[in-house]
Each structure stands twice: as C-alpha cells, then as structure tokens.
C-alpha positions in Angstrom: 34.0 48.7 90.2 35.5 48.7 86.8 33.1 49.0 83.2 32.6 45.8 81.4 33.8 46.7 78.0 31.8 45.2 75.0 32.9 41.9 73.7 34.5 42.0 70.3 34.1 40.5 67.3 36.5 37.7 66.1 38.9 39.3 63.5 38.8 38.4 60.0 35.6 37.0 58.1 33.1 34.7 59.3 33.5 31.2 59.2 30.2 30.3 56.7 31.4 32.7 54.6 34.2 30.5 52.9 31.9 28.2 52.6 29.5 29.9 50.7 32.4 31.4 48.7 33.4 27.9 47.8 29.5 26.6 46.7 29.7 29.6 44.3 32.5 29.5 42.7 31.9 25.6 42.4 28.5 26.2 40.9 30.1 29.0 38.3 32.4 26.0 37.2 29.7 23.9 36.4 27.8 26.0 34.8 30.6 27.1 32.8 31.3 23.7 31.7 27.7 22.7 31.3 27.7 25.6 28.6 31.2 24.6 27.1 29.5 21.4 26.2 26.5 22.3 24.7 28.8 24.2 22.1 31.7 22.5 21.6 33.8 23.3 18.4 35.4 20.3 16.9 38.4 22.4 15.5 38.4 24.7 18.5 38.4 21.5 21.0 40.9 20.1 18.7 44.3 23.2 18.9 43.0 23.7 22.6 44.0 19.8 23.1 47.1 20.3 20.9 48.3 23.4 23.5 48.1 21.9 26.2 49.4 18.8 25.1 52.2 20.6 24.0 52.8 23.1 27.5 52.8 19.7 29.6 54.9 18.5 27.6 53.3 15.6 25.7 55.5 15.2 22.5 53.3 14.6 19.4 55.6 14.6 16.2 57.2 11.2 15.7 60.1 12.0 12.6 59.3 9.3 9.5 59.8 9.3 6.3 55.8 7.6 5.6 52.8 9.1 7.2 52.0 6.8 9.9 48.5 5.4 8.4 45.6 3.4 10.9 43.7 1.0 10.3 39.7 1.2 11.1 38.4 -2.4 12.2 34.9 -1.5 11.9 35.6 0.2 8.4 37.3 -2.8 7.4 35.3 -5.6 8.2 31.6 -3.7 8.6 31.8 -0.8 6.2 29.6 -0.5 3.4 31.3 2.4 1.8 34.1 4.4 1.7 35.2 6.3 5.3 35.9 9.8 5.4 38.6 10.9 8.1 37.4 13.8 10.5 38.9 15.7 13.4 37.1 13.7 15.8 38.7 10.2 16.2 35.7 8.2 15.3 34.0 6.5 12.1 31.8 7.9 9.4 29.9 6.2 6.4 27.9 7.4 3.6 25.9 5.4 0.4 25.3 7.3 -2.7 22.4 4.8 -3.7 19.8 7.2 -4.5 17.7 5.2 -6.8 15.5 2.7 -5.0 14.2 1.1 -8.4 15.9 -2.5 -9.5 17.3 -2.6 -12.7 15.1 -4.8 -14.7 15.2 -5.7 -18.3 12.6 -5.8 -20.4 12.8 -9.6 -20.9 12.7 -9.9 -17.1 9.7 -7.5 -16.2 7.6 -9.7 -19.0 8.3 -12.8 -17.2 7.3 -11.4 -13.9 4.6 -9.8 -15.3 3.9 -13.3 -16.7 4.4 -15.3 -13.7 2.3 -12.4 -11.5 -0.6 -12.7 -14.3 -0.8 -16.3 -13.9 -0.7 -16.5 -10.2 -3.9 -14.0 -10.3 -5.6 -15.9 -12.6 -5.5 -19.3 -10.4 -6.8 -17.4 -7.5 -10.0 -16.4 -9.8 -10.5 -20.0 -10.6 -10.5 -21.3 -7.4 -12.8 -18.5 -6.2 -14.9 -19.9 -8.9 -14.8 -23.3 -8.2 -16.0 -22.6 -4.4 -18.8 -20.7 -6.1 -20.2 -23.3 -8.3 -19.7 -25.8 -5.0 -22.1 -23.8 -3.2 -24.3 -23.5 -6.4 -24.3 -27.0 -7.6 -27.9 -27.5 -6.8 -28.8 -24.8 -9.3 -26.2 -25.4 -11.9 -27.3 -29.0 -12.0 -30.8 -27.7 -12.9 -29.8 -24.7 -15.6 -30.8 -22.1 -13.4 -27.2 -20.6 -13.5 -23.7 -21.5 -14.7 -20.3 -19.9 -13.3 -17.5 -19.4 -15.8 -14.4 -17.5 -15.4 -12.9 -15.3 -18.5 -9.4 -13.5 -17.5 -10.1 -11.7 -14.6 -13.6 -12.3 -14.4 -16.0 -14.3 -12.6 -19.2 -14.3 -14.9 -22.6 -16.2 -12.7 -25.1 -15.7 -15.2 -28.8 -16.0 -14.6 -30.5 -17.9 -16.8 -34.0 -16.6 -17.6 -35.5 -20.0 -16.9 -36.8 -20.1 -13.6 -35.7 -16.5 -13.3 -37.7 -14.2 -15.3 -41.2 -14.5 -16.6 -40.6 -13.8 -20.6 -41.2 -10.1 -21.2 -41.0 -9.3 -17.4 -38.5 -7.8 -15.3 -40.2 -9.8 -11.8 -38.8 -12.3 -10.4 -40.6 -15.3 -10.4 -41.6 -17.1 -7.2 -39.5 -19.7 -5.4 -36.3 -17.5 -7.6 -35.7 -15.8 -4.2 -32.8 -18.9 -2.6 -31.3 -19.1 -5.6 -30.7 -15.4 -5.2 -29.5 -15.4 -1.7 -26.7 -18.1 -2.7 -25.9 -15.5 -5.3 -26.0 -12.8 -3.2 -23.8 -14.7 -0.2 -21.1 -16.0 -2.9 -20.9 -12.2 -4.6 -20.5 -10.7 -1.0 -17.3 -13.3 -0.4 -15.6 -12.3 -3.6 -13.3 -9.5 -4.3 -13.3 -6.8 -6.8 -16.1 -4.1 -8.6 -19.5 -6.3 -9.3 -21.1 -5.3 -12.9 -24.9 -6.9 -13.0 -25.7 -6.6 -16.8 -29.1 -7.7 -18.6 -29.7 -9.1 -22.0 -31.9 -10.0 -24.1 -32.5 -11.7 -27.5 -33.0 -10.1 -31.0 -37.0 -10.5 -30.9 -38.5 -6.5 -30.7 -40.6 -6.0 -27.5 -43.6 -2.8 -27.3 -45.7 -2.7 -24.3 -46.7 -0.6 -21.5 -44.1 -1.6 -18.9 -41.2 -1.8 -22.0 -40.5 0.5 -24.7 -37.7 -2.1 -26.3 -35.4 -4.2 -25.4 -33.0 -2.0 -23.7 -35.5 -1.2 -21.1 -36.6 -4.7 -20.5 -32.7 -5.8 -19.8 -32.2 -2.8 -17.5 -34.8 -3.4 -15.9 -33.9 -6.8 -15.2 -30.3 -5.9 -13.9 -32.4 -3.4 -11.4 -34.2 -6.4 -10.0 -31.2 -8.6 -9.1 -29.2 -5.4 -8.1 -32.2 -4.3 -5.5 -32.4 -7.5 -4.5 -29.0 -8.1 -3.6 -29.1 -4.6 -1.8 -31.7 -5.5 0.8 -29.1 -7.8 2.2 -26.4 -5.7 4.6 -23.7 -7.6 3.8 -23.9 -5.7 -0.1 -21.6 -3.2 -0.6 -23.4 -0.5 -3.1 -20.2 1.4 -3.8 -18.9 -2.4 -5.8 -22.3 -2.7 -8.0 -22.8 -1.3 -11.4 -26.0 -1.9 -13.4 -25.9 -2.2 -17.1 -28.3 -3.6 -19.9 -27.5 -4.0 -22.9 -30.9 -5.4 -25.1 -29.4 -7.4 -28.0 -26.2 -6.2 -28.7 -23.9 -8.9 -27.1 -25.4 -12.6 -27.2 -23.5 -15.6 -26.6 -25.1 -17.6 -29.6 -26.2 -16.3 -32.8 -30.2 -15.9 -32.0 -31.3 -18.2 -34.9 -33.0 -21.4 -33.6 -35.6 -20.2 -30.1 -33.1 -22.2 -28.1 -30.2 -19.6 -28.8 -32.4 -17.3 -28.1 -33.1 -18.5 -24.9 -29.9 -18.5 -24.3 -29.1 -15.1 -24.9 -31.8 -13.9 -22.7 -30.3 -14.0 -19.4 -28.8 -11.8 -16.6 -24.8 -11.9 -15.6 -22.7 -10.8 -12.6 -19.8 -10.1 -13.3 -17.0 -10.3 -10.5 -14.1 -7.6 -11.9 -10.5 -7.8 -10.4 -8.0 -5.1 -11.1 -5.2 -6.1 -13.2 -2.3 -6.8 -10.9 0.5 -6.3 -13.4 -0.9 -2.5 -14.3 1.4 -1.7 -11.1 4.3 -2.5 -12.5 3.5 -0.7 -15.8 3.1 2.6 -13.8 7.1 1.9 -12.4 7.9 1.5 -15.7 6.5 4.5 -17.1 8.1 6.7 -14.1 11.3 5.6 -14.7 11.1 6.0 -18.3 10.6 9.5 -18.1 12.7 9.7 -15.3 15.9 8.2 -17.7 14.1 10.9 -20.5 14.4 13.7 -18.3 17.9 13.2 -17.5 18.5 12.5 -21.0 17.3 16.0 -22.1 19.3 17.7 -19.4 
C-alpha cells in the first residue's frame, strides 16, 4: 500500500492577510491626513492647489487687460471696516477704535453733571419726606425735625424730651421716639454721622469737664442705642461732638440756646458726579501724556 504524502499548503499568501494589509494601510492614510490637518499651511495648501490644478489641467489665467476684481456681499452690506484680502477665500474685519471714552465737551459734561446732581438730590428729598411721614407724631410735638441740605438728611434731636439739661441720659418714655429713628436711619443709604451740640453756657461737674464732653457724650448715647438694634450697621456710624462751635442760632435769648442744644444724624450720600470727575482727570493726563511724547 502506497504512503500518504502530507497535504500541502495553498501557494501564495494567506487569504486574511490582504485584508489586514488593506486595514493598515487605510489606517496610515488617515492618520496621515488627520496630521495634515492639524497643520495646514495657508501658503503651502495654496501652490499645492495651484499644481495640481495645473497637471489636471484646470486652466487658471484668463488674458485681460483689468484685474478681474470681486465683490464681497457681506463686506458690502455688513462690514464695519475696511477688508483685508488673504490667501484663504473668506472675509476678515478689524476696528481700530481703541479709546472706549466718549468725546464730551466741557459744556456737555456740566450739564450732565447738572442733570445727574439734580436727579440725586430728589431722591434725598423723597427719602426725607418718607422720614418725616413716619415721624409726624414727634415732629408735630418738637421732639425732632427732618431737613435735607445737599446731600444730607439732617434728623436732629431736640433736647426737649430728649436730654435732661447737663445730662447725657436719656430721659424716660425717649426710648419710641428712638426706635423710629433708629428703623428710618436703618432704611436709608449712605455713612450716618451722630454729632452733639451744645450751647455757649460753660459746664464743670463731675460727670463733664466742658462742653465738649457733654455733647460727646450725648452722641455716645444715641449711637449705643441705635447699636443694640441688629439691623445697625456699625461700620456707617461716626460719633462726633462738637460743644459750642457750630449753632444754628446765635445763643443770645435762652430760646436759641435751646435750640442749639440738640443732637443730629446726619444721613451722608457720596457725591454721584465725583465719578465722572475721576474720567475726566484720566483722560486729561492721558491727552498730557501723549502730548509730551
């Protein structure tokens, strides 16, 4: 009986090897490409497009005697500024506005300066007016009276009722006049000055050296009193005395005098035209600056 001989192997290479020969080179082409576009020259892009426009036979030069010029419609109708042409076939715009400040006369920035004053001014006085609504009671009385001077909202604490004369107490049933106070001050906006006066008549005793002690001590009282309630903010209230120095009426009859015994708080707003001075001074120097250069 004849020997099998082994079986051979089919000739030539095996059949999932062209296949896998295809994946790879596939893969090395789209990897190639992937990198081709994450560093794409413009002017490299651009003669490579030209060649091969050229070797297929794609004719490019058109003889004229004028450059053939386009027209952009986006640069036309939408464009702010002028268009510079690139190598890529697509639309570019650039502003050379670099200052951001208006051009304001003097005449002008006085007017709105003006007009801004005024508008502050007539939201002071109706904050005022809502405080002497909720203090009519007491105004009515002469406990306290509410005036308004620029940017200030002045209650001032009359020391009848208030304060016992050479004391800086508070006298007894004073304490819901001080709580209207305190809510109006606490619904108001700006830095709170609590300042204490007195009149011209010397005071010596054991509690008071002079006058400047007495009205100090007075603008302590109202300021710790408005302080117990939580709704005071510490950081707005200043305390100031001032004795004799500044009275409302000269202290010549004792009714003036009365009169310039008293306590005020003072309701402060910031000036809202200092803004605009501080533009002004910028671009000054700025204009100075360039000037010297």
């Amino acid at each position: 009986m004849a020997k099998e001989c082994p079986k051979c192997p089919p000739v030539g290479a095996p059949m999932w090897l062209a296949t896998f020969a295809d994946l790879m080179s596939l893969l090395m082409c789209f990897f190639v490409l992937l990198l081709s576009f994450a560093t794409m020259d413009a002017n490299k892009f651009k003669k490579m497009s030209e060649s091969m426009m050229n070797a297929f036979g794609v004719q490019r030069q058109i003889p004229a005697d004028d450059v053939p010029m386009g027209t952009s419609i986006i640069a036309q109708h939408f464009s702010p500024a002028q268009t510079e042409p690139t190598l890529l076939e697509e639309v570019k715009q650039s502003t050379n506005q670099n200052d951001t400040q208006l051009d304001v006369s003097a005449e002008n920035m006085e007017d709105l300066k003006k007009k801004i004053l005024e508008e502050k001014i007539n939201q002071i006085k109706e904050q005022a007016e809502k405080i002497r609504k909720s203090l009519k009671k007491e105004i009515d009385e002469g406990l306290v009276t509410v005036e308004t001077e620029g940017l200030r909202i002045i209650i001032r604490i009359n020391e009848k009722g208030s304060f016992p004369s050479g004391s800086a107490v508070l006298k007894a049933g004073f304490e819901p006049v001080m709580d209207k106070i305190t809510e109006s001050v606490n619904h108001s906006v700006g830095r709170v000055a609590i300042a204490g006066h007195t009149d011209d008549v010397p005071i010596a005793t054991d509690w008071y050296r002079s006058n400047w002690e007495l009205s100090a001590s007075r603008s302590v009282t109202v300021a710790h009193y408005m302080l117990t309630k939580k709704e005071t903010d510490p950081k707005r209230i200043v305390v100031e005395g001032y004795a004799d120095t500044r009275p409302l009426v000269p202290n010549d009859t004792p009714k003036h005098r009365a009169m310039n015994r008293r306590v005020e708080i003072i309701i402060q707003q910031d000036d809202p035209t200092a803004a605009l001075d501080r533009k002004s001074t910028v671009i000054q120097s700025e204009e100075l600056k360039e000037k010297l250069q």
